[in-house]
C-alpha positions, 0 to 999 in steps of 0.5 A: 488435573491431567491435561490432554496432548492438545492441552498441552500443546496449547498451554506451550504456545501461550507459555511462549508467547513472552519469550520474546518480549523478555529475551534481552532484558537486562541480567537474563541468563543466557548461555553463549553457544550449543542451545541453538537446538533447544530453541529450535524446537521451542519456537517452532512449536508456536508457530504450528500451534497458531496454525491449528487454532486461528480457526477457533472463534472467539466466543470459543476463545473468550468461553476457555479465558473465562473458564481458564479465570475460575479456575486459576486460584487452584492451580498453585497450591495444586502445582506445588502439590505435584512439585512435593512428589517428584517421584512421580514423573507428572511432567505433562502435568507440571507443564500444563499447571505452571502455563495455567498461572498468571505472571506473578505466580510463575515468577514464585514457581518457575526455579522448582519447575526447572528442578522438576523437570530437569530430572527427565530426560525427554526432549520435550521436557528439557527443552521447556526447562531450558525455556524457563531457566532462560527468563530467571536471572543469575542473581536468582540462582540458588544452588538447586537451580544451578546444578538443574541447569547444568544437568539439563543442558548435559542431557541435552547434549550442550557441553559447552552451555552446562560448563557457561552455567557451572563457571557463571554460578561459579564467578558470580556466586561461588557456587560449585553446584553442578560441578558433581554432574559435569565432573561425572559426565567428563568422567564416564565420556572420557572426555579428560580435559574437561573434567581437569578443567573443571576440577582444577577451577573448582578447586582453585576457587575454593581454596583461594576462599580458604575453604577446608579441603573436606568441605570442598569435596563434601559433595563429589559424586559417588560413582559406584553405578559406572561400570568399568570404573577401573578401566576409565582410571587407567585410561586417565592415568593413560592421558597424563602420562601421554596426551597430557604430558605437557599440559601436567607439567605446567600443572605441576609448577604450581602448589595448588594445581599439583595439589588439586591434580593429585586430589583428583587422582586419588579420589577417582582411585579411592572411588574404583576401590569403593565400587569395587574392582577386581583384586587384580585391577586394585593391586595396581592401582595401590601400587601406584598411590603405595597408600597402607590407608588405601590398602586396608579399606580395600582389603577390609572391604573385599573382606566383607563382601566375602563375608556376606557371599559377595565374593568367592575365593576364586573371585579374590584369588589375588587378594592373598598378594595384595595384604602381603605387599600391605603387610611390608609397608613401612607404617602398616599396622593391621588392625585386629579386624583385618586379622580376623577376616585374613584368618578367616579367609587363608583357614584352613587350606593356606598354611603359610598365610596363617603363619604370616597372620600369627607373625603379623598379630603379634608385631602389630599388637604384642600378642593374640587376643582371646580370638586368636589364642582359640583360632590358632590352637585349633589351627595347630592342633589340625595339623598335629603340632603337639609342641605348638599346642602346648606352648599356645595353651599355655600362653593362653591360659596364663594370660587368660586364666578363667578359660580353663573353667569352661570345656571349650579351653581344652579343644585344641589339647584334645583335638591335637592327640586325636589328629594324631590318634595318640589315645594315650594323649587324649585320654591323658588330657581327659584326665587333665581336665577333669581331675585337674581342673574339675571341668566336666567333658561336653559332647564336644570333648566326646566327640574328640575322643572318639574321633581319636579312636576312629584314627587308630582303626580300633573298632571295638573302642570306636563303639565302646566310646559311642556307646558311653556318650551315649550313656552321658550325653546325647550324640549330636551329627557331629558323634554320627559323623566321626563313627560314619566317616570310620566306617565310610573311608574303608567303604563299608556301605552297611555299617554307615548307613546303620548309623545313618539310619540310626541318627535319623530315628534319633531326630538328629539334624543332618551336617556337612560332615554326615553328608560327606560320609555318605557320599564317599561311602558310594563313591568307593563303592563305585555308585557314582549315580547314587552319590550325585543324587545324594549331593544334589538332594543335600544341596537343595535343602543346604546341607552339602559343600563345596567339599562333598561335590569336590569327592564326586569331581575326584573319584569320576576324574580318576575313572576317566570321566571328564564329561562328568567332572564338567557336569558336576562343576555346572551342578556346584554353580547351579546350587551355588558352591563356589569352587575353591582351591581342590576343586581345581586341583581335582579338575587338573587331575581329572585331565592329566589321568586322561592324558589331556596334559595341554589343556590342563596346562593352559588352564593353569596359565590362565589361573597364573596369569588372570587370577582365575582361582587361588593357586597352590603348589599343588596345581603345578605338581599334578600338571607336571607329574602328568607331563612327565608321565606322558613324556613331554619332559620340556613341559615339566621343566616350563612348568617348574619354571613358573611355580617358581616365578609364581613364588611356590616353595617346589614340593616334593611331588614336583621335585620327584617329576623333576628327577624322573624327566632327567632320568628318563632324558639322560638316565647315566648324566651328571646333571640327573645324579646331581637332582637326585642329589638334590631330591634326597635333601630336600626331602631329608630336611622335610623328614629332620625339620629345622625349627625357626622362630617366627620374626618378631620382636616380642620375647613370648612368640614361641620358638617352634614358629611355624613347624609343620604337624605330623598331619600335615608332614604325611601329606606332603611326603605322599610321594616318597614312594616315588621318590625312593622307586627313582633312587632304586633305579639310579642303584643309590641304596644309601640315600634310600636307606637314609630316607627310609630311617629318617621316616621311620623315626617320625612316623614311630608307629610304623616302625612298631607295627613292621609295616609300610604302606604299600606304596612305600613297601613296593619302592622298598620290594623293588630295592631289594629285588635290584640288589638280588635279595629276593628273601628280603622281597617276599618277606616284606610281601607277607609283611605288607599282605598280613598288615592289609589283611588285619586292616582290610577284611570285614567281620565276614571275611570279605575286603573293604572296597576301599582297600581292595587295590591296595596291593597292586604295586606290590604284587608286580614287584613280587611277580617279577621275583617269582619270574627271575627263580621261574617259580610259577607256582609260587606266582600261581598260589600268590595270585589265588591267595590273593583273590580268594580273600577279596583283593583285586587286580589291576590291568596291569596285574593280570596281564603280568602275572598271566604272561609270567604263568604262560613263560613259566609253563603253566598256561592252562591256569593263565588261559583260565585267568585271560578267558574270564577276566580280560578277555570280555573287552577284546576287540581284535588285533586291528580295532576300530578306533574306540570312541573318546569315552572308551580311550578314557576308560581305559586310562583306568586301570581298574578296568581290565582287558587283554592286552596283545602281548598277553594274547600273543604269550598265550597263542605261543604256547597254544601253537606249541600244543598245535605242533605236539597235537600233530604225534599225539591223539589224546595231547589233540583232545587236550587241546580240543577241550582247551579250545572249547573252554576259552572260545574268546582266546580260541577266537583271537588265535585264530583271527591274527595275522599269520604272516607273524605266525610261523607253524600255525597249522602242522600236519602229522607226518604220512605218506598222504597228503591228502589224508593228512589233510583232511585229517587235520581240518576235520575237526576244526570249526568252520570260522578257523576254516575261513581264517585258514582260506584267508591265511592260505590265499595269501601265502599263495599270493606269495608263492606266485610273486616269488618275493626275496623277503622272507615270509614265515609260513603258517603251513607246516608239517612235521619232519621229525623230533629233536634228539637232545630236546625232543621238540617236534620239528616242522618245515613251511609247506612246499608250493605244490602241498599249498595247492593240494591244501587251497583243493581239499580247504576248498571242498571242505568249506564247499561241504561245510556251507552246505550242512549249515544250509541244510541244517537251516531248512530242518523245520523246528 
């Protein structure tokens, strides 16, 4: 039955006409303050409703008692029907019903009336509650009954009358029913002394009972809804450390307050953990309670969250901190599931962290078990650490002698030797398998194989091993991803998508890998556009990575496309890519190439100091690489500073900024020596590792420990190039020959092939040349140009677009060479041999090398190469300022223009053929046709400023003057004639100041010709002859407006 409003409001007046009756009858609760408000509103209510029926008569009246009478045996069960579904809210109906019943039936109904309705938070309702709860005497209590009226009067907003309620329940019928709502309502409030009050009396009272201490805390509330759980820790950690300072320490002489005032502590702890909060937030408060159960549930339940895509890497950035302070507890021992998900969550990027798992398994549990054996071998065998492998597979076989029966056991042997591109190892442990212990090779054992010959660059192999699995087995994406990855890093558009195209009619499933190959095939053929579209098209049916977008943030950083970069991190979160530790690296990169040092830098503290991402070293390398570039010395070394602070073992990159801000500080300094010094052993003792043994007690961890791979080493000596550059220029020969051997005998391999890459083979060319020995230089050219060509040229004789700057830092060093023998020549073939095989020049090549050939006396061939390569983004000598795009696109060397030293060398030499043009008819038309060949440079001779110009314009040597002059300007067009009015005007402005300061004139004329150099001399025009040149300019532009008119009204 659903009653009217009308309805209702009757039924209240008649529920409440015995309230007065029974208010002071003997065991009635009532509380002693704070409901004034309550009972307020309730009997006002009445009162009104008198008013509103004393005018109904009683035949009306007597008509509804009646009606009220027939009905009334349905109510009961029809009210406990709607108390059975509290669910659904029929608070009107409730109230209606239960004023329907006769007294007695009320006196049965009216404790669940009160629970009902104390579950709303209506006024109406809570007053009506409060109404009835206020006829049921305390001796009626139940425990239900009780925590409804303590919830109903915190609703109300009566403090004071919930804890009368909670302490009475407590005292009369040790009852504790309540305390959840109070302690919760004190909690969320921050009203602390209340919830200390209540707790401790809570406490105290049970255990004065003897009741176990898990029963009295069966029934606290679980306050995962409460948002900032955390904050509200500290702040009542806060209160009693301060406000509370004297209030605790009378707590604490007693046993059973301190220990209930711990209790409440720590479970409010464990509940911030629970909820949970931040890393950052839970290793403080597990600092504070030094508890390893707490650590382990928290660690194992971020875990978790983790797992199932709750948490991001970033989000858990300080987690790594977290297990270490856990790992160096006293009584820690992690549990083999804890190891798993930390492995899980340092591979494969924290290699330190893995260490620390390896060191943790063994002293918690004695050795791995299965799962560890199979993680770490594949961990190891990623780095290219053949003697942990070895002495890991062995172990693992020993201790698990059924694995070998299975192809999966010789993963880790197999994908060593192909990190390596060992193919005699691979092939030897094929062998091993097969011969040895009869196991026949999956696609997987394939796959590795092939994988080890796509590492060694042999085509022909790579094809002839795609061609046998496909033979025995069927190749799966991951066949498809090694041989599209082999041609994708060389950029070989073609033949990737071949054997795209071909996996596709073979019906097989796309991957991550596949997704990889083709987006960095587009992006080394600088199709960024057709990249993204790939990354987006992949994500959408969730095939791509976080890897595969972190390429595109790469590649667009390097050209100076930082817009794009932001654009590409709003599409990984669109898709849902969480950005993880290269991401950011890539972003700093991507700020530091377009000198935007201080930004990356406040980026990097706010990771420091608010865990916004997991960091590495290699953040604070790329930032203080950047600094030291653009000079801001003092931040490199504030950047040192806090890698250290953070932890980081300084890398060599790191190391290499470091000497370079010394060197460029104080080059001749004992301090910049002694970094030097200092760079040479860290590096050394990189190159000759020193192998310690993992600290264990157990006699089977290996000796090896945690010695890093020869992958992994060749990543983090990327930078010896760098580093030999600054010992060449600190003239220390020594430490750079002892470096280069010490390379050369890890990685053995290129000591075979005579072959550095080039970027060590240009800091070794730059050696030689400081020391004189420029045969060394040229031979160390051709060495590194015939191991590029043998790597680089396509089967049509092309270079592969990856490959096609890989020899710009060499070439500058060995056009230094040629210019110190002025051997023009030998620059200009050098130059030409390069670009007719397909390698590319950068910026920085083509302004050298046209300078040099401009010095060395072959200009013509220097004005071709300026004309067509640099001078299409020619601006002028005074250029607006460019946009912000365009200044980061020319921090991209790829991206070429002249620069005014170019132009400037080349006018040199343009001003020079002025003046011999002046004696000789046929050197004239030379430089007619030189000019009509290069209008762009024609253009910027002509448009400079002249004040810095001496001999601009020479007149031949006549008796006239005049004729001369005419002579002269005749052939010159009418823009050159303007640039001359312009220059003239000025030279006249100071003619007429008579100025002291000397002023190069632009206006000369030939007096003669040297006796021992037979240069042509010249002398600045006299102030008369610029007059008679300001005449004829004047009718020569006078004449010169008028053809172009007159040619413009010709009709066509």
């Amino acid at each position: 039955m659903v009653a009217t409003e009308v309805d209702t409001d009757v039924a209240l007046f008649r529920c409440s006409e015995g309230l007065g009756q029974v208010a002071d009858q003997p065991g009635e609760y009532m509380p002693r303050a704070g409901s004034g408000a309550v009972r307020t509103q309730i009997s006002d209510t009445p009162g009104e409703k008198i008013q509103s029926t004393s005018h109904g008569s009683r035949r009306e009246s007597a008509k509804a008692n009646d009606t009220s009478r027939s009905s009334r045996k349905a109510h009961p069960e029809t009210l406990k029907d709607l108390l059975s579904r509290p669910d659904e809210e029929n608070y009107h109906d409730v109230w209606d019903l239960y004023c329907r019943l006769d007294k007695s039936q009320k006196q049965d109904l009216r404790s669940l009336v009160v629970i009902y309705l104390s579950a709303s938070h209506g006024s109406v309702e809570m007053g009506r509650a409060i109404s009835i709860l206020r006829q049921i005497p305390v001796e009626l209590w139940d425990e239900k009954l009780q925590a409804a009226g303590v919830l109903l009067y915190l609703n109300a907003g009566d403090r004071t009358a919930a804890i009368d309620v909670f302490n009475t329940g407590l005292a009369t019928k040790s009852s504790g029913a309540g305390f959840k709502s109070i302690l919760e309502y004190a909690i969320i409030n921050k009203d602390w002394p209340i919830a200390l009050k209540v707790w401790l009396d809570y406490n105290s009272h049970f255990t004065r009972s003897n009741i176990a201490t898990s029963s009295i805390y069966a029934d606290l509330p679980l306050l995962k809804l409460v948002p900032d759980l955390a904050k509200l820790y500290f702040s009542f950690e806060h209160y009693l450390a301060v406000d509370a300072a004297d209030p605790v320490k009378a707590i604490h002489l007693y046993e059973d307050t301190r220990q209930g005032l711990r209790a409440l502590r720590r479970w409010l702890a464990q509940q911030v953990l629970r909820q949970p909060c931040s890393p950052r937030e839970a290793k403080t408060i597990l600092q504070i309670w030094n508890d390893e159960t707490l650590y382990r549930s928290y660690l194992l339940r971020m875990l978790r969250r983790w797992n199932d895509g709750l948490e991001t890497r970033a989000s858990l950035a300080m987690l790594p901190e977290i297990y270490r302070q856990y790992r160096t507890m006293y009584h820690a021992k992690p549990p083999r599931l804890l190891l798993r998900q930390m492995f899980n969550f340092y591979y494969p990027a924290d290699a330190a962290g893995l260490a620390q798992i390896y060191s943790d398994w063994h002293q918690a549990w004695g050795d791995l078990d299965q799962w560890g054996y199979e993680k770490f071998l594949q961990f190891y065998s990623t780095t290219g650490d053949v003697p942990a492998v070895k002495d890991l597979w062995a172990r693992y076989t020993n201790l698990f002698p059924e694995a070998p029966k299975t192809p999966q056991a010789f993963r880790g042997p197999m994908n060593v030797y192909a990190q390596l591109g060992d193919v005699a190892g691979a092939e030897r442990e094929l062998r091993i398998m097969t011969d040895q212990y009869g196991v026949k090779p999956d696609i997987d054992t394939w796959n590795m194989l092939l994988k080890c010959y796509s590492k060694t660059n042999d085509h022909a192999s790579v094809l002839q091993c795609f061609e046998e699995i496909k033979r025995v087995h069927q190749p799966d994406s991951f066949t498809y991803a090694q041989v599209m990855a082999m041609a994708a890093k060389k950029g070989d558009l073609a033949t990737t998508l071949d054997f795209y195209n071909q996996s596709q009619k073979a019906g097989v499933q796309i991957s991550r890998e596949m997704a990889m190959a083709l987006v960095l095939v587009y992006c080394h053929n600088d199709r960024f556009v057709d990249a993204e579209k790939i990354c987006a098209e992949f994500a959408e049916r969730n095939l791509s990575s976080t890897a595969v977008w972190n390429q595109l943030i790469y590649f667009n950083g390097l050209r100076g496309k930082l817009n794009k970069c932001y654009s590409i991190l709003q599409s990984m979160t669109k898709y849902g890519l969480e950005w993880d530790h290269q991401t950011h690296q890539y972003l700093l990169q991507a700020l530091v190439q377009v000198n935007q040092v201080q930004q990356a830098y406040r980026l990097l503290r706010n990771a420091c100091d608010n865990s916004l991402f997991p960091l590495g070293p290699e953040h604070f390398a790329v930032v203080m690489t950047g600094a030291v570039r653009t000079g801001q010395l003092d931040l490199a070394e504030t950047i040192l500073s806090h890698m250290r602070s953070a932890g980081f073992t300084v890398p060599l990159s790191a190391h290499v900024s470091l000497v370079e801000a010394a060197f460029r500080r104080a080059p001749s300094a004992q301090n910049t020596r002694a970094l030097a010094k200092d760079l040479v052993e860290h590096l050394y003792s990189m190159l000759q590792p020193t192998k310690t043994a993992v600290p264990s007690g157990c006699p089977d961890v290996p000796s090896w420990g945690t010695l890093t791979g020869p992958v992994e080493l060749k990543k983090q000596t990327n930078e010896i190039g760098r580093a030999i550059v600054l010992l060449v220029e600190l003239r220390d020969f020594v430490a750079v020959e002892r470096l280069v051997t010490a390379y050369l005998d890890v990685f053995p391999d290129l000591k075979k092939q005579n072959y550095f890459p080039p970027n060590i083979a240009s800091a070794l060319m730059l050696g030689y040349l400081k020391e004189g020995r420029r045969d060394q230089v040229h031979n160390m050219w051709r060495h590194t140009l015939d191991a590029a060509l043998a790597s680089g040229k396509t089967p049509e004789g092309a270079i592969y677009p990856a490959l096609q700057y890989d020899l710009a830092r060499p070439l500058n060093v060995v056009a230094k060479a040629y210019r110190e023998v002025n051997d023009g020549p030998g620059l200009l073939n050098t130059v030409e041999q390069l670009t007719s095989a397909g390698f590319k020049l950068t910026r920085t090549n083509w302004n050298l090398c046209i300078r040099y050939l401009a010095e060395m006396g072959l200009w013509e061939r220097a004005m071709d190469w300026c004309e067509d390569y640099l001078m299409s983004r020619w601006r002028g000598w005074m250029p607006a300022t460019k946009s912000l795009q365009e200044r980061r696109d020319m921090k991209n060397t790829r991206v070429l223009a002249a620069s005014k030293a170019t132009v400037f060398s080349l006018q040199k030499e343009w001003l020079k053929l002025r003046k011999l043009a002046a004696w000789s008819g046929s050197i004239s038309s030379k430089l007619k046709e030189i000019e009509r060949r290069h209008p762009m440079l024609h253009h910027a001779f002509i448009t400079t400023d002249y004040e810095h110009l001496p001999a601009t314009w020479v007149l031949p040597r006549k008796q006239s003057m005049t004729k001369a002059i005419k002579e002269m300007l005749s052939p010159l067009s009418h823009d050159e004639l303007k640039a001359m009015r312009k220059a003239l005007e000025k030279q006249l402005r100071l003619e007429k100041q008579k100025t002291r300061k000397v002023v190069r004139s632009p206006f000369h004329v030939v007096v003669g010709r040297s006796k021992t150099q037979g240069e042509v001399l010249t002398k600045a025009f006299k102030t008369g002859d610029l007059k008679t040149l300001d005449a004829v300019l004047k009718e020569e532009l006078a004449a010169n407006r008028g053809e172009s008119s007159t040619s413009a009204q010709v009709p066509r």
